[in-house]
C-alpha positions as CSV (number, residue, x, y, z in Angstrom):
1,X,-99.8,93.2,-25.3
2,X,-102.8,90.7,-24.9
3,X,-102.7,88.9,-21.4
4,X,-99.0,90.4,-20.7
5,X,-97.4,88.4,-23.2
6,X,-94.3,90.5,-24.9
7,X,-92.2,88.0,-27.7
8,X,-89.1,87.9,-27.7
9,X,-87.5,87.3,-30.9
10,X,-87.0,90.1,-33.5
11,X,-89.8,90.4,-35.9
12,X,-89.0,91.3,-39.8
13,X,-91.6,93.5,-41.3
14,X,-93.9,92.0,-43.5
15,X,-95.3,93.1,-46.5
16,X,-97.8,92.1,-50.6
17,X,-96.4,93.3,-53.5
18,X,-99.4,92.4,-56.8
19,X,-98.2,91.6,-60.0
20,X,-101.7,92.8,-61.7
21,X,-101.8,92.2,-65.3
22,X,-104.7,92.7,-68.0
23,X,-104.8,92.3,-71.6
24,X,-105.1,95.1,-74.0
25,X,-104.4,95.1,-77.7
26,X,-103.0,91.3,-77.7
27,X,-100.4,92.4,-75.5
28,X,-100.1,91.5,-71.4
29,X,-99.9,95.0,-69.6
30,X,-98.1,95.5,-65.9
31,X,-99.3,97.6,-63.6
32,X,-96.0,99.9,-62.7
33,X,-95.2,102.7,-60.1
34,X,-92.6,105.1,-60.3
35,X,-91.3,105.5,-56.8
36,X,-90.9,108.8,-55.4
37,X,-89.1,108.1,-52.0
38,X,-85.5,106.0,-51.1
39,X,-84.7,103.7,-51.2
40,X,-84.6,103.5,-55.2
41,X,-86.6,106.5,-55.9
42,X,-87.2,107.5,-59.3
43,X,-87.4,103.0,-60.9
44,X,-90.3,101.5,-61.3
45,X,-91.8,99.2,-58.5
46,X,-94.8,96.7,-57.9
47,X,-97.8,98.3,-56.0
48,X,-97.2,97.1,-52.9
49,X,-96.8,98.0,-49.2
50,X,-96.4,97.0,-45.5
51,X,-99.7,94.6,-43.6
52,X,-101.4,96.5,-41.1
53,X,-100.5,94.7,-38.0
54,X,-101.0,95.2,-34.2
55,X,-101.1,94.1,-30.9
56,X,-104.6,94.2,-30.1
57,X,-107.6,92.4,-30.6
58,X,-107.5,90.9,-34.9
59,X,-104.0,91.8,-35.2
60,X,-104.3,94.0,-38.1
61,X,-105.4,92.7,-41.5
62,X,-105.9,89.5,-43.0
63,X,-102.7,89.5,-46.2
64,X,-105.0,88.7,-48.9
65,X,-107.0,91.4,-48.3
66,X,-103.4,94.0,-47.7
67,X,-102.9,92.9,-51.2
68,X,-106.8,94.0,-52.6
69,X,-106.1,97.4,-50.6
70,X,-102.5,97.8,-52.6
71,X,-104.5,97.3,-55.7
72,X,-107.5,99.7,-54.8
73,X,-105.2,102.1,-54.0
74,X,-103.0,102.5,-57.2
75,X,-106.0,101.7,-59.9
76,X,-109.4,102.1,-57.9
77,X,-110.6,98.4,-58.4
78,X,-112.5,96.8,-55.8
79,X,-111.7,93.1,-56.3
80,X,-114.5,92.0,-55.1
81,X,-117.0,93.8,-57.6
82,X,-114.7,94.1,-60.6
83,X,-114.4,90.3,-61.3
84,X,-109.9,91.0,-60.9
85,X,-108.7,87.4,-60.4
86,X,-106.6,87.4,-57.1
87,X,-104.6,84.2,-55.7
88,X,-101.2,84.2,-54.1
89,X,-98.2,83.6,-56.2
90,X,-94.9,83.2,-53.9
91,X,-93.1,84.8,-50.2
92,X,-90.0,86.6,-51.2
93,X,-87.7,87.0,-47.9
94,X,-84.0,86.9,-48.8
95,X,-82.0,88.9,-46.0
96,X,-81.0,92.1,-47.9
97,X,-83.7,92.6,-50.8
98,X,-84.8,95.8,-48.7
99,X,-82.5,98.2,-47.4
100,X,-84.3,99.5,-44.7
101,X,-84.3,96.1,-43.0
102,X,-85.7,93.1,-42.9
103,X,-88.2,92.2,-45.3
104,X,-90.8,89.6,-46.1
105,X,-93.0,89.9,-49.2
106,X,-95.6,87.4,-49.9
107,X,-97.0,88.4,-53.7
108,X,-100.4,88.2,-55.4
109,X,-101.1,87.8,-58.8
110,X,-104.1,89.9,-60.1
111,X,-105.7,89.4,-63.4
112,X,-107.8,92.0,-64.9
113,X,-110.6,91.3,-67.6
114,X,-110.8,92.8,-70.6
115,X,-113.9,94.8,-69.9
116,X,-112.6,96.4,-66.9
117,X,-111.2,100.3,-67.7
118,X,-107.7,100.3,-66.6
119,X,-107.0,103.0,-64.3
120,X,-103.6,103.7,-62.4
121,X,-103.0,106.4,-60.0
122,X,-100.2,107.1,-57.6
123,X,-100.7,106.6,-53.9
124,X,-98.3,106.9,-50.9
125,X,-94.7,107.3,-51.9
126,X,-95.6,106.8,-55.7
127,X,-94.6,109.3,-57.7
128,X,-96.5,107.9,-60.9
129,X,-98.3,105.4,-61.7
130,X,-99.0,103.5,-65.5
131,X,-99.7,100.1,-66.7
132,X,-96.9,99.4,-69.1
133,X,-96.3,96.2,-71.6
134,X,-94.9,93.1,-69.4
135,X,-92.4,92.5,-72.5
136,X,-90.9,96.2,-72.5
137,X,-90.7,96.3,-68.1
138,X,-88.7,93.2,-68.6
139,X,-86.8,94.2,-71.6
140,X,-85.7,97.1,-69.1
141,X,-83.3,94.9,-66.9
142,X,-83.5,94.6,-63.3
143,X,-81.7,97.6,-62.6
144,X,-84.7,99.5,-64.0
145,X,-86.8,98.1,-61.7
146,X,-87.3,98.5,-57.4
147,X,-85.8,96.0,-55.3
148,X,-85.8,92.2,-56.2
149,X,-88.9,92.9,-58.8
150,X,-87.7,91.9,-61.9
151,X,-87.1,88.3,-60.0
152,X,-90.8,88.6,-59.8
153,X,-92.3,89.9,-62.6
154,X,-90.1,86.7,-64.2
155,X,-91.3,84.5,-62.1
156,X,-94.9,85.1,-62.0
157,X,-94.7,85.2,-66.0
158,X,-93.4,81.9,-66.0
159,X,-95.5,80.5,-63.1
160,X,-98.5,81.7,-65.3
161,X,-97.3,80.1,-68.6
162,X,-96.7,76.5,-66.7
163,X,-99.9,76.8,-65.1
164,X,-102.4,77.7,-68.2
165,X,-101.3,74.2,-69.4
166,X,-103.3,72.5,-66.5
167,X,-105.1,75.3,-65.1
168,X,-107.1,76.5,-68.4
169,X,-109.6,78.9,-66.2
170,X,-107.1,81.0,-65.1
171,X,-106.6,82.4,-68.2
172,X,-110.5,83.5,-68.2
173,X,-109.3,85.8,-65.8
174,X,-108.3,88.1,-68.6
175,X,-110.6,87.8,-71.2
176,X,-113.9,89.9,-71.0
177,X,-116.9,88.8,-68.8
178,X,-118.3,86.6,-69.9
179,X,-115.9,85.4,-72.5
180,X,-116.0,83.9,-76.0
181,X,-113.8,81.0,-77.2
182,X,-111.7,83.2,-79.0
183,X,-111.6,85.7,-76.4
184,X,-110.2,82.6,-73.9
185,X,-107.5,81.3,-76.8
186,X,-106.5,85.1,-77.0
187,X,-105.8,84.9,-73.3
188,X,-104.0,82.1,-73.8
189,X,-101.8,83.1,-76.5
190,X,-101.3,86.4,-74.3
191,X,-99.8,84.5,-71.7
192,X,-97.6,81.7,-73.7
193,X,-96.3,84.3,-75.9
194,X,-97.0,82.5,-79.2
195,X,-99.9,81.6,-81.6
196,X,-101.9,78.4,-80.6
197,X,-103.4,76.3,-83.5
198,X,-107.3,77.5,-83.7
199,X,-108.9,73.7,-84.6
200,X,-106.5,72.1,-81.7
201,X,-107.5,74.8,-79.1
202,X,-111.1,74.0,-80.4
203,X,-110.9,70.4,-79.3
204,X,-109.3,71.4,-76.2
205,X,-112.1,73.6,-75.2
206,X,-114.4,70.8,-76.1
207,X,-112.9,69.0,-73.6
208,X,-112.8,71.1,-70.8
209,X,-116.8,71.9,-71.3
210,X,-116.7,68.1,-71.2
211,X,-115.0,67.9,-67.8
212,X,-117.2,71.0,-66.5
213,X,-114.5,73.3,-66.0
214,X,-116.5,76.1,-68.0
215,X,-119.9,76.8,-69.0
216,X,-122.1,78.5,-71.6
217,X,-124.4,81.3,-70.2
218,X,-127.7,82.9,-71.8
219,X,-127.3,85.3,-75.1
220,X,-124.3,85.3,-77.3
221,X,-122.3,88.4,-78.4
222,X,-121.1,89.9,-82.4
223,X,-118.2,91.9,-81.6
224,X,-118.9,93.6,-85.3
225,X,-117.6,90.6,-87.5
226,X,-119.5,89.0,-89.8
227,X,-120.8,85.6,-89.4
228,X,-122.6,83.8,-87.1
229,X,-123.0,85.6,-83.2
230,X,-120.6,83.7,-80.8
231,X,-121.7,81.8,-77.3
232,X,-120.2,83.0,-74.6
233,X,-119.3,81.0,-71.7
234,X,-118.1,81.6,-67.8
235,X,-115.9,79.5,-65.6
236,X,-118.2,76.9,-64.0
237,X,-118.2,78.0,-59.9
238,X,-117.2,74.7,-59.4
239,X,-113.9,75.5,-60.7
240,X,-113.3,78.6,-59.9
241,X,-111.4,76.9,-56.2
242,X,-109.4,74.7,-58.2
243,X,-107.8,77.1,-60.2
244,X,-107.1,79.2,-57.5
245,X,-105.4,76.6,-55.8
246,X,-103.6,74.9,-59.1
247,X,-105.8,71.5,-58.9
């Protein structure tokens, strides 16, 4: 212990779970694990796992970056390089959501782009490892699903949906790299779950160039459609703080 200092309270372990999600096909996809070890082995689970800490010197690891190692080890992506949107979503610690003792969760949200090959691989105790359709995982129940995760999938669906409203460039965190408009209204209607009026999402975007949230960048891009090339656009840097703190 540094400088003889012992504390005296029991600690809870403390652990990230990521709800990492990407858009394929129209459809929002979850990154799943099987687990392969109690408690609940054989349901399907979060990537997640318990913060490196200790006693000496930095402590262990900082938790945002616990949460990019849980990632990199079930799919491969360095957040960092690949563009994957990370910010944290919520601390799950009720007494008795793990029944090994107690434990605290603090949960990411990641959000792949569209131009990023989804991989998935099982690490640890994971047995498998797949990116599934949110809708269907949910559809499951929450006896399908590993610990209290179905209370989290929920919530960081719904968390997502309330904050595209006021948020817009969150939802570029889906789309491809850069990004057309329609590519940003698909994303959109991805995470709302319905079809969003194409002239009103027009004016809306207008408006967000206006207040500088995004910005066009140099070439434009025919994804094999007829017609006029479209300009693509990238979140202005400015913004990129706000939206990860919901400004």
């Amino acid at each position: 212990m540094s400088g003889g200092y012992r504390y005296r309270w029991p600690r809870p372990s403390l652990a990230v779970d990521v709800v990492a999600l990407a858009l394929r096909e129209g459809a929002l996809q979850l990154l799943t694990i099987r687990r392969g070890a109690p408690p609940f082995r054989g349901c399907w689970a979060l990537p997640g796992g318990f913060v490196q800490v200790s006693d000496e010197g930095e402590q262990g690891e900082d938790l945002e970056r616990a949460a990019a190692r849980e990632l990199a080890e079930e799919t491969g992506f360095d957040v960092e390089t690949s563009g994957v949107y990370l910010e944290q979503l919520y601390t799950f610690g009720a007494p008795g959501r793990d029944p090994r003792g107690r434990v605290i969760s603090v949960v990411y949200l990641a959000l792949v782009p569209a131009d990023v090959p989804l991989e998935a691989r099982a690490g640890d105790d994971a047995a498998h490892a797949a990116w599934r359709a949110l809708d269907e995982v949910l559809d499951e129940g929450a006896e399908a699903l590993a610990f209290d995760h179905a209370q989290i999938i929920d919530m960081a669906r719904e968390r997502l949906r309330g904050k595209v409203d006021w948020v817009p460039e969150v939802a570029a965190g889906l789309a491809p790299q850069p990004f057309t408009r329609p590519d940003l209204q698909a994303a959109h209607e991805a995470i709302k779950g319905q079809a969003l009026d194409r002239s009103n999402f027009a004016k809306r975007f207008r408006r967000w160039l206006d207040e500088g949230r995004f910005e066009p960048v140099e070439g434009t891009q025919n994804r094999g459609g007829a017609g006029r090339p479209a300009q693509l656009y990238q979140v202005a840097e400015s913004s990129l703080a706000r939206a990860q703190s919901g400004a």
